[in-house]
N, C-alpha and C positions, 0 to 999 in steps of 0.2 A: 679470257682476257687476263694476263698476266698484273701481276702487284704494280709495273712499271707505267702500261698502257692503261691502268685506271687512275694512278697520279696523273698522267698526261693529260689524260681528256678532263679530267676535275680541274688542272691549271688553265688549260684551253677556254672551259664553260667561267671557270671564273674569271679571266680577262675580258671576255668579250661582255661578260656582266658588268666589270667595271667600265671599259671603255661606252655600253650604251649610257649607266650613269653619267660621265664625263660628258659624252655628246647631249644627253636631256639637260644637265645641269648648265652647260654653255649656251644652247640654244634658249634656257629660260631668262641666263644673265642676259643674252643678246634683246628677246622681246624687253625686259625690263628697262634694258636701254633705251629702247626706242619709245617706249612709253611715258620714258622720263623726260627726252629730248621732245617729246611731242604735248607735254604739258602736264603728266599724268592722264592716269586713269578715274575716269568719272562715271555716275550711274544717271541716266537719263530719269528726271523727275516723273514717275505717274507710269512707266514700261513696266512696272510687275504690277498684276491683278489678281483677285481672287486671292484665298488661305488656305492654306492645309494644314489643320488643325492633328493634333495625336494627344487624346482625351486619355489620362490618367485615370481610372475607376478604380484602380486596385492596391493593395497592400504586400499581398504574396510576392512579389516582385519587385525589387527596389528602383525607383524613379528613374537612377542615373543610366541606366538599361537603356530607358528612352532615351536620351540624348544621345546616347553611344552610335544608339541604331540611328538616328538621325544622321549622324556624321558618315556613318559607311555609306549613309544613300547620297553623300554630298556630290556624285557622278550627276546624280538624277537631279535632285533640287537646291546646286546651289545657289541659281539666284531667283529663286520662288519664294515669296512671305511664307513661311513656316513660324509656327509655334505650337509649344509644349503646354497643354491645360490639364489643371482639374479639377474634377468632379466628382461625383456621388453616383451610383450604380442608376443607370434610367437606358433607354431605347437610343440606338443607335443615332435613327435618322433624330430623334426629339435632340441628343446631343450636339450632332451639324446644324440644327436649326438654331441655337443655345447660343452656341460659338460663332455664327452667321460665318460658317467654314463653304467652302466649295467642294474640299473634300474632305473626309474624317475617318480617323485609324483610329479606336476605339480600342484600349487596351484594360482586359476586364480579369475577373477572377470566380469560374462558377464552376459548379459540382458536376453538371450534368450537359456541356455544351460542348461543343468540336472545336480544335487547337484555333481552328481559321474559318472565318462565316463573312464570306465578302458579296456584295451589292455593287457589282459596277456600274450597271444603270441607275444610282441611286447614289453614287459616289461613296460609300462607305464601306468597312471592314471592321471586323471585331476580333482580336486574336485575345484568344482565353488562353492565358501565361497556366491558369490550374492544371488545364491537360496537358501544358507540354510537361508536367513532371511526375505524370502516375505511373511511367516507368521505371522512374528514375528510383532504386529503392534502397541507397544506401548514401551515405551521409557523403561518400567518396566520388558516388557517379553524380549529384547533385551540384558538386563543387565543381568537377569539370565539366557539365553537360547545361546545366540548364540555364544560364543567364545567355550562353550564347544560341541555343534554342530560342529561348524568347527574343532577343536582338533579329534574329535572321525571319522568323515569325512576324514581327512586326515589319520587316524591311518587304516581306510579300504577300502584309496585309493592305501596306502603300502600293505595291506593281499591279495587285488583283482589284483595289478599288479602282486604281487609273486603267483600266485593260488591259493588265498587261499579262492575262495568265495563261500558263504555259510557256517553254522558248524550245526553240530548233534545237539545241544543244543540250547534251545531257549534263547530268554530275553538276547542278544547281541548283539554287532552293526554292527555282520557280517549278521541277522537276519531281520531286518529293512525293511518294505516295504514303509516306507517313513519319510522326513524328521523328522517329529512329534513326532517320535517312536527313534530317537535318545535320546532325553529326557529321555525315561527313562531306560537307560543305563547306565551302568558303563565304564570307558574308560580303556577297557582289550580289549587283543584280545582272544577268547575262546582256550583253551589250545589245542582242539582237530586240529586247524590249524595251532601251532606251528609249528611240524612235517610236514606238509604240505610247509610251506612258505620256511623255510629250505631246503628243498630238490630239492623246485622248484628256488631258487634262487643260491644254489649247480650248475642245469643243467644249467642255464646259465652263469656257470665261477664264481661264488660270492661263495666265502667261510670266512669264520671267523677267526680271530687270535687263535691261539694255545696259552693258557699260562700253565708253567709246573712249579715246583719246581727247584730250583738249581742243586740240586742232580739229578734230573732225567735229566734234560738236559747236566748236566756232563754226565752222563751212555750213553744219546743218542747222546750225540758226537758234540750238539750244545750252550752250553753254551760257554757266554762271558767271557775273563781272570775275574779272581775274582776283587770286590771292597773292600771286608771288611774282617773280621778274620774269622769270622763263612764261608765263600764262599771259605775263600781260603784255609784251612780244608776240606774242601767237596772235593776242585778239587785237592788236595793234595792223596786225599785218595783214590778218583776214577780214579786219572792216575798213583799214586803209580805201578811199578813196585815188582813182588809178587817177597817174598826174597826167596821162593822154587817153580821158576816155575814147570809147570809138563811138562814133559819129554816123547817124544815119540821113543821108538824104532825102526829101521827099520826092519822091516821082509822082507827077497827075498822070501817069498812064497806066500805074495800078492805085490812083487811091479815086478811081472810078469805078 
């Protein structure tokens, strides 16, 4: 392929790059729309249950690591009670029980334990940040290898407590047979375990917030008194009483 015919096809891959942009980015101005015109978007009081707790124990590894890896799982858990704790070095399940978690990533620092030690009957995970870096042996591979090792580590010490391990697809970091092969990963979790983590995290009591439109939560009987003109319209309109109810007759030849 010629100098000319790889400008081409690189202008080609790049329009259509921008044009899907365009089309996500209108299609989200459009929901937003509609969102607006329907009252906003609300979260149904009491629809998320259960926590998913990610227990700090360690020092080698800086805090903000967790919160990183928390947001690349934002696919998986964004509207599940999530928080960030910590602690002092003790037993995994003694730590779930501590936190009164449903389920608990336990992020530790020890001499002698494997990268990843997950219980999913037991909802729990321990990923030791110490082994993902005893490869790592020079001040230059540390800087580029290992906080994203520990991110992506912790991101499939959450998929492997919820069930989710292994996926169909390769070249992911639920796929990994060793620290090494994190590297060259992306920090996704494969979409084929979405549905999986989900329903395993369902069976143990863990479910997610509901949010609905105004209007709909008017209809379903749970929205809040309104705040603004546009909500109290809405809720004007859905608890309006009709000015010709219908009307039923009694028949005695079925109320025998």
């Amino acid at each position: 392929m010629n100098r000319l015919n790889i400008m081409a096809s690189i202008a080609v891959v790049m329009a259509a790059a921008s044009l899907a942009a365009a089309e996500a980015d209108a299609a989200a101005a459009r929901r937003a729309e509609i969102a607006t015109k329907s009252g906003g978007t609300i979260e149904r009081p009491g629809s998320s249950k259960g926590r998913i707790v990610f227990v700090n124990t360690q020092s080698d590894m800086a805090a903000s690591n967790i919160v990183m890896a928390v947001k690349s799982l934002d696919e998986v858990l964004a509207r599940y009670h999530v928080e960030v704790a910590e602690a002092g070095p003790a037993k995994a399940g003694e730590l779930k029980a501590r936190f009164k978690a449903d389920v608990a990533i336990v992020i530790a620092a020890e001499d002698d334990a494997p990268a990843l030690l997950a219980a999913p009957g037991e909802n729990w995970a321990v990923v030791n940040v110490r082994a993902l870096a005893k490869n790592l042996k020079t001040e230059s591979a540390m800087a580029k290898f290992y906080d994203s090792r520990c991110r992506k580590e912790i991101m499939r010490g959450l998929a492997c407590a919820a069930g989710g391990m292994g996926s169909s697809f390769p070249g992911n970091i639920m796929n990994v047979s060793g620290v090494e092969e994190l590297d060259l990963c992306e920090e996704f979790i494969p979409f084929d375990k979405v549905g999986v983590i989900k329903q395993h995290l369902k069976a143990c009591g863990v479910t997610p917030s509901r949010f609905a439109t105004y209007r709909v939560a008017c209809r379903e009987g749970w929205a809040p008194p309104p705040t603004n003109d546009l909500q109290k319209a809405i809720w004007d309109k859905v608890h309006a009483i009709p000015a010709a109810p219908m009307k039923i007759e009694f028949d005695p030849k079925k109320g025998r």
